[in-house]
C-alpha positions as CSV (number, residue, x, y, z in Angstrom):
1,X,60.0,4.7,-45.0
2,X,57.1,4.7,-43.1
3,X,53.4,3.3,-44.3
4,X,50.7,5.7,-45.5
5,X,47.9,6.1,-44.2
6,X,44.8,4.8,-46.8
7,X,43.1,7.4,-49.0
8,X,40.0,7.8,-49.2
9,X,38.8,7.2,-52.8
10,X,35.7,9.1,-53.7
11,X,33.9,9.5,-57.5
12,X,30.9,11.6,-57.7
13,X,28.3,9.0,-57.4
14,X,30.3,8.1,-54.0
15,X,30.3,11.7,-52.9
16,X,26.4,11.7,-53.5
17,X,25.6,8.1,-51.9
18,X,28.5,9.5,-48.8
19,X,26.2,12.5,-48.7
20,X,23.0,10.8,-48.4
21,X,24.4,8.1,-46.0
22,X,25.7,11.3,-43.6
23,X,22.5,12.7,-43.8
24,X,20.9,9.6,-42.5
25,X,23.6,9.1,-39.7
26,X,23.2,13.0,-38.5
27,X,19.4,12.2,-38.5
28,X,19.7,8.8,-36.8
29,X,22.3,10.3,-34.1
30,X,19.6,13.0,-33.6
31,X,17.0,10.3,-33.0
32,X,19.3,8.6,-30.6
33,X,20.4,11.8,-28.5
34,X,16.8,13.5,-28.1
35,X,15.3,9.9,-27.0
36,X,18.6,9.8,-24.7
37,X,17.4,13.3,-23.4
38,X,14.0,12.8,-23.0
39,X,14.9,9.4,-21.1
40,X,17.4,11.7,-18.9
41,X,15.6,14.2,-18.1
42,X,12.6,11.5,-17.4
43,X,14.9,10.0,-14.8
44,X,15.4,13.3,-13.4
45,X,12.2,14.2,-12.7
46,X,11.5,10.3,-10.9
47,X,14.6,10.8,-9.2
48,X,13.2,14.4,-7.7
49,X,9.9,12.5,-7.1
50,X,11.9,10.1,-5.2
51,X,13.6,12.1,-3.5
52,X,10.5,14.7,-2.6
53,X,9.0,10.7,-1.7
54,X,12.1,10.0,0.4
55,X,11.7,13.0,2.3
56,X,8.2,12.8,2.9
57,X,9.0,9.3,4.7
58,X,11.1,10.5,7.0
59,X,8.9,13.4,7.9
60,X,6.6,10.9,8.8
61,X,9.1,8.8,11.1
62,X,10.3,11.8,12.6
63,X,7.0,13.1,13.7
64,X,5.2,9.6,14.3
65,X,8.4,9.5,17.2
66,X,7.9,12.7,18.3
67,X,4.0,11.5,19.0
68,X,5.1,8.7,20.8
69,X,7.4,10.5,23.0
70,X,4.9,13.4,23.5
71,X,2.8,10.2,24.8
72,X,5.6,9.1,27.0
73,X,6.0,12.8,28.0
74,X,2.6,13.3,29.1
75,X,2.4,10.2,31.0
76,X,5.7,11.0,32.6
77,X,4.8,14.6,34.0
78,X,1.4,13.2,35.3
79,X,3.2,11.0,37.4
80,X,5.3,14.1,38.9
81,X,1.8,16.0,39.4
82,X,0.2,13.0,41.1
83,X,3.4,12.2,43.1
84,X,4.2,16.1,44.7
85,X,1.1,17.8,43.8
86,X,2.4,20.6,42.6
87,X,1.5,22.6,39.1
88,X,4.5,23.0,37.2
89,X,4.3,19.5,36.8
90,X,1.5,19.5,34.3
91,X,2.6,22.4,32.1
92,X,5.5,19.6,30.3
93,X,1.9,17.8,29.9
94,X,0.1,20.2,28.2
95,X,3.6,20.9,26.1
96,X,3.5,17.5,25.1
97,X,-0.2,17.2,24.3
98,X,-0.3,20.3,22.0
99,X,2.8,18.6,20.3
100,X,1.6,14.9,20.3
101,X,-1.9,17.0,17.9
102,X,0.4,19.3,15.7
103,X,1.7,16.2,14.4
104,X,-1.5,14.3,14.0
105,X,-2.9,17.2,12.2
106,X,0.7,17.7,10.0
107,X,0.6,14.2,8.9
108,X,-3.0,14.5,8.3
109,X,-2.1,17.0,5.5
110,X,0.8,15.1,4.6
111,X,-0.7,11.9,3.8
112,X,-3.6,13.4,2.4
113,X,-6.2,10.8,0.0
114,X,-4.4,7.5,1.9
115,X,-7.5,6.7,3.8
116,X,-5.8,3.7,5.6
117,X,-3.1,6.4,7.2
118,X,-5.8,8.7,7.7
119,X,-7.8,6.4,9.9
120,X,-4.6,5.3,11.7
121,X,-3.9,9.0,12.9
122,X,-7.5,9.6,13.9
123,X,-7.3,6.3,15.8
124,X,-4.1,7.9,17.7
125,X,-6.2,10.7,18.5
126,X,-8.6,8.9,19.6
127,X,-6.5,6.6,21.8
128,X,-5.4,9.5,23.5
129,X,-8.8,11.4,24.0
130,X,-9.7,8.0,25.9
131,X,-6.7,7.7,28.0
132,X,-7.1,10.8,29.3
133,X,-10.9,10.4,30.0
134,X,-10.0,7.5,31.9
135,X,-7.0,7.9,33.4
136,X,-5.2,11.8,33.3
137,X,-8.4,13.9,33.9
138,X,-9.4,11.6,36.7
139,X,-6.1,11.5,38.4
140,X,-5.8,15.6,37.8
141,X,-9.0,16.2,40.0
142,X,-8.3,13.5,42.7
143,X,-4.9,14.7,43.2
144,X,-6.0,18.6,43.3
145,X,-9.1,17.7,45.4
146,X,-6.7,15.9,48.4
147,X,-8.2,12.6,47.3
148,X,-5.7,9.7,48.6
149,X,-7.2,7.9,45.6
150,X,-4.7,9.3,43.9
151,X,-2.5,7.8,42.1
152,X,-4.0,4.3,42.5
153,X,-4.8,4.4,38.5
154,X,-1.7,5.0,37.5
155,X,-0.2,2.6,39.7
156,X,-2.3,-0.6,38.7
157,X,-1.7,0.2,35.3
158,X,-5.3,1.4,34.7
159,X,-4.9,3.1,30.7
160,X,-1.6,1.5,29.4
161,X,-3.2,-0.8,27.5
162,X,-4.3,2.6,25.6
163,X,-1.2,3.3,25.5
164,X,0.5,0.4,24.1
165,X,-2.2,0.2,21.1
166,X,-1.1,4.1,20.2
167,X,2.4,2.7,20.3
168,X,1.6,0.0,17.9
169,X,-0.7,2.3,15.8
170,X,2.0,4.5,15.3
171,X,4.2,1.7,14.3
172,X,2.0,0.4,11.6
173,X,2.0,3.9,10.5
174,X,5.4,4.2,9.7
175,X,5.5,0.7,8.7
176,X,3.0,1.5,5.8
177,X,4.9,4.6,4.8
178,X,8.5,3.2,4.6
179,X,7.0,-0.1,2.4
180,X,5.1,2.8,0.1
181,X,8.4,4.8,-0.1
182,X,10.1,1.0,-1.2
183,X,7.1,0.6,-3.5
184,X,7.6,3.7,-5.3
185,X,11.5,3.3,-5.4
186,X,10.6,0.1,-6.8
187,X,8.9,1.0,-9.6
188,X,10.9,4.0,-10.1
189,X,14.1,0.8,-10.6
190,X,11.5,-0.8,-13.6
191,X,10.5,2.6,-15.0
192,X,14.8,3.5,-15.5
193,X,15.4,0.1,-16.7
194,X,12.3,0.0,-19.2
195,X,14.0,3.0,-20.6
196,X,17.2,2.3,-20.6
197,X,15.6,-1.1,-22.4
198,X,14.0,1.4,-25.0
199,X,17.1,3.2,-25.4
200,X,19.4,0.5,-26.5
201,X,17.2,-1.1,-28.4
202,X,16.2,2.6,-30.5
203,X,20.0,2.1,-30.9
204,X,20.8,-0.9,-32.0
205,X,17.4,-0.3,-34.7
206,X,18.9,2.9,-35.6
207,X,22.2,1.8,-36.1
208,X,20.8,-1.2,-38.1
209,X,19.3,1.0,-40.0
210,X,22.3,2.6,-40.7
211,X,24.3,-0.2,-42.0
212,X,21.5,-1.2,-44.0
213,X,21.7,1.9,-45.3
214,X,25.4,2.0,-46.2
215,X,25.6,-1.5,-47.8
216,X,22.6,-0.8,-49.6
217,X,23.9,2.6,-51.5
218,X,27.5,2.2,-51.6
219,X,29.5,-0.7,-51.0
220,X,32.2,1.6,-51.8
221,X,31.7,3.1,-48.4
222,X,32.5,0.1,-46.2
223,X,36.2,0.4,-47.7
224,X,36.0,3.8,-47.4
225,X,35.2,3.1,-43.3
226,X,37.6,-0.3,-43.5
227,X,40.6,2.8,-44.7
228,X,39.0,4.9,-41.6
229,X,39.5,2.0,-38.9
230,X,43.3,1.1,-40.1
231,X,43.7,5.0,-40.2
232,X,42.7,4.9,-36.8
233,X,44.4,2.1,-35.9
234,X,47.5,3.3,-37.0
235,X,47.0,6.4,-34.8
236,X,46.3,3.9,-31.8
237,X,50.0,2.4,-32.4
238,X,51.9,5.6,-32.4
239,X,51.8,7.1,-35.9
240,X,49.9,10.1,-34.4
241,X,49.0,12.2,-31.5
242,X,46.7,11.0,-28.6
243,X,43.4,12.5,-28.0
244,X,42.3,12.3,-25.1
245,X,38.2,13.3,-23.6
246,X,37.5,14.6,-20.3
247,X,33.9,14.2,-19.1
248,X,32.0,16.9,-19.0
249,X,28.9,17.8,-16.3
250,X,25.2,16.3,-18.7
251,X,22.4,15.3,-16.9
252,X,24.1,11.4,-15.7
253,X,25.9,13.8,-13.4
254,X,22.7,15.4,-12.4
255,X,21.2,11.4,-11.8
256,X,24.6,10.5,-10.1
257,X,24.1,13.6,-7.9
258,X,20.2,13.4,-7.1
259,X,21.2,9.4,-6.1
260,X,23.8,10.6,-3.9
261,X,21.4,13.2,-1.9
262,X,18.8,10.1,-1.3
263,X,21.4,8.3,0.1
264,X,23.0,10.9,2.2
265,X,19.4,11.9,3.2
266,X,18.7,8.0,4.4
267,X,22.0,8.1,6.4
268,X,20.4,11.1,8.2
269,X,16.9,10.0,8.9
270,X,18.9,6.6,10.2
271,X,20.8,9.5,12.5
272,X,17.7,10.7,13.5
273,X,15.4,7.7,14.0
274,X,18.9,6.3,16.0
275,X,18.9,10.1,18.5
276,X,14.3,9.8,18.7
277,X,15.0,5.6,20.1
278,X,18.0,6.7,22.3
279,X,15.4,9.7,23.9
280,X,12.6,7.1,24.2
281,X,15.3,5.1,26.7
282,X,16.1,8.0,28.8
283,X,12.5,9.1,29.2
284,X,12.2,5.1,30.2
285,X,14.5,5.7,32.4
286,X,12.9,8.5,33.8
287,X,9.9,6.6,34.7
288,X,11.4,3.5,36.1
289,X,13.4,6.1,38.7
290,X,9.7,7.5,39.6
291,X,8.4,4.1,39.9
292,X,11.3,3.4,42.5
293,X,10.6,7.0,43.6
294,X,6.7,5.5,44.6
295,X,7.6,2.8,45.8
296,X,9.8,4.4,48.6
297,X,6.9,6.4,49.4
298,X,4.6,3.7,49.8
299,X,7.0,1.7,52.4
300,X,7.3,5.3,54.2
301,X,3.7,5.4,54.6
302,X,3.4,1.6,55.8
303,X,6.3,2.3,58.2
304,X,4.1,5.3,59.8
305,X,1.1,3.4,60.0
306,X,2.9,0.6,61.6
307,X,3.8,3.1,64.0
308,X,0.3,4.7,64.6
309,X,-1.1,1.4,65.5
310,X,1.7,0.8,67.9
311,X,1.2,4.1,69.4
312,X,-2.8,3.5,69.9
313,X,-2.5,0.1,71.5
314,X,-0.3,2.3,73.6
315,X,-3.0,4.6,74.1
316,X,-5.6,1.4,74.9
317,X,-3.5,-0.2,77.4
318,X,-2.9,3.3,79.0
319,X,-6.7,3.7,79.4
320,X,-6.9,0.3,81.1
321,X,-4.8,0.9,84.3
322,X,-4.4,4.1,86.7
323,X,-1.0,2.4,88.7
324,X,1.8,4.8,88.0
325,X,4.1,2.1,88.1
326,X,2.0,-0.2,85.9
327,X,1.9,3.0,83.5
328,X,5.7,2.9,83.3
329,X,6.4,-0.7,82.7
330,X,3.3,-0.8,79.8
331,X,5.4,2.1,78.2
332,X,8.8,1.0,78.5
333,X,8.0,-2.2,77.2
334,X,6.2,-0.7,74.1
335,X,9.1,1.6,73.2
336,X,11.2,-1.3,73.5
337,X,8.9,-3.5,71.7
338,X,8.7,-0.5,68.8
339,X,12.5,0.4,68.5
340,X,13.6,-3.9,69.1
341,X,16.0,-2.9,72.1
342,X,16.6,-5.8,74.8
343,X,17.2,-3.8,77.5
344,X,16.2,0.0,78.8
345,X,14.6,2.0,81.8
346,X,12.0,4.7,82.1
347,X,13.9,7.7,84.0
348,X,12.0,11.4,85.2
349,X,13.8,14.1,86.1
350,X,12.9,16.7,88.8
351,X,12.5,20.0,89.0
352,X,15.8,21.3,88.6
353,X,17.1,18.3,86.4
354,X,19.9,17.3,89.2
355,X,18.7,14.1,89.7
356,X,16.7,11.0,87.8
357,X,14.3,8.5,89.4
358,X,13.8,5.3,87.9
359,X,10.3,4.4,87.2
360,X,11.2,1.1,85.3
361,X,13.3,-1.2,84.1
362,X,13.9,-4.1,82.2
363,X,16.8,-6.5,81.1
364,X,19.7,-4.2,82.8
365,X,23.0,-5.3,84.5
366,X,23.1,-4.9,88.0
367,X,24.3,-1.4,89.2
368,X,24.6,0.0,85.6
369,X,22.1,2.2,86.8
370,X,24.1,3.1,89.9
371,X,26.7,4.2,87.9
């Protein structure tokens, strides 16, 4: 036959002391459940601020890149206006100007009271006022006034000390931002772990409370709980059916779910600041290939003056003789001289272009000319 299960043995002074103790329970389990939900929904709210904090931080990295590449924009399509001279060249300048000062002025209002940010993005505007006072203005007017001046600013390097500093500037910008986003996720860890601190400890009072409550009035109700737990425990080993609890959606989900969204939102502004640094090396790119682009242009140049100067001692040796002959030889030997050939000849044609007269020669076979 198999065991019974313990009765519970109740007189009426145990039904009144088990009525009291309930009482106390219900109101100590309310105690415990509204400080749980005020602690919740506490956490909720930090984890929103967080979050609201979180994407206010990567607001800020987003546009302090997008001010350095305006930067790297509007030093880019200067160098195409100074290089060909033409117009359409400067309107990805002004594009990236108007951008590189909606951002200033958006992060301005987004910042707000922080006075140190504030004076780092009014030192970024200034930084680029003075760049182009010294370096784009001046190079526009040369360059649209014919000036062959132009250019020489840029290529000396004149102003990029200007714009390193905005570089850094913006740096220590988002520098200060990401460590006041850690600051505030810090505190945010000891403000949920103070609570939780409060919590457990409400509990662990509360349930002293409780038993001190229970031995105090009735004894008679520990073996009543002692009859509970083997009751129990017989159900545990088989004796009756299983119960089991499925979790239901409470405001931990609503934590687990607000966590989840900061990290997911981190992964993307990694994504993001990842795609800003991989345009940054294609608009580097960009500018080495102009620099290379210069370059070539400046060895052109050379090559033609080289050429010019050939071509007026030409002229001065010309002006020293009236011999025809003498003539012929002094330019056959500078075309030679000019193109590096060892060997040539100085023909004219007559009228008709049947027949060619040598006026000179030099370094030829014998007969060559024959044939």
């Amino acid at each position: 036959m198999r065991g019974s299960t313990p009765q519970l043995k109740w007189g009426i002074r145990g039904r009144v002391l088990g009525l009291v103790v309930l009482l106390l329970a219900v109101l100590t389990g309310l105690a415990v459940l509204t400080g749980l939900a005020v602690a919740l929904q506490a956490g909720v709210r930090r984890q929103e601020y967080a979050q609201a904090a979180a994407d206010q931080t990567r607001e800020s990295m987003i546009a302090v890149q997008q001010i350095i590449g305006a930067v790297a924009e509007m030093k880019a399509s200067l160098r195409g206006y100074v290089l060909t001279g033409q117009e359409r060249f400067l309107s990805p300048y002004y594009d990236a100007r108007a951008t590189l000062f909606t951002q200033v002025t958006a992060l301005r209002a987004l910042v707000g009271s922080d006075a140190a940010q504030q004076a780092r993005l009014i030192q970024i505007g200034e930084l680029v006022g003075n760049w182009e006072r010294e370096v784009a203005i001046p190079e526009i007017n040369l360059r649209r006034a014919g000036s062959p001046e132009a250019g020489r600013m840029l290529i000396s390097g004149m102003g990029q000390d200007l714009l390193e500093r905005i570089k850094t500037v913006g740096g220590e910008f988002a520098g200060a931002q990401e460590n006041a986003w850690r600051d505030y996720n810090r505190d945010l860890a000891q403000a949920v772990r103070l609570a939780q601190w409060l919590f457990w400890g409400g509990t662990v009072l509360a349930g002293g409370v409780a038993l001190a409550g229970v031995w105090v009035f009735a004894r008679g109700l520990t073996r009543s709980v002692d009859a509970l737990v083997k009751g129990a425990e017989a159900i545990a080993h088989g004796e009756a059916g299983l119960v089991v609890h499925s979790p239901h959606a409470d405001e931990l989900s609503r934590v687990a779910a607000a966590m989840n969204a900061t990290s997911q939102t981190l992964e993307a502004q990694k994504e993001e600041l990842h795609a800003q640094q991989e345009q940054l090396h294609q608009q580097n790119e960009m500018l080495v290939a102009q620099q290379a682009e210069l370059r070539s242009h400046n060895l052109e140049l050379k090559q033609r003056e080289a050429r010019l100067l050939r071509l007026n001692s030409l002229a001065e040796k010309l002006g020293t003789t009236i011999d025809l002959p003498g003539v012929a030889q002094v330019v056959l030997a500078e075309y030679m001289d000019l193109f590096g050939s060892p060997a040539g000849a100085l023909l004219v044609a007559d009228a008709g272009f049947d027949t060619f007269s040598v006026q000179a020669q030099r370094g030829l076979q014998p007969g060559w000319l024959a044939g």
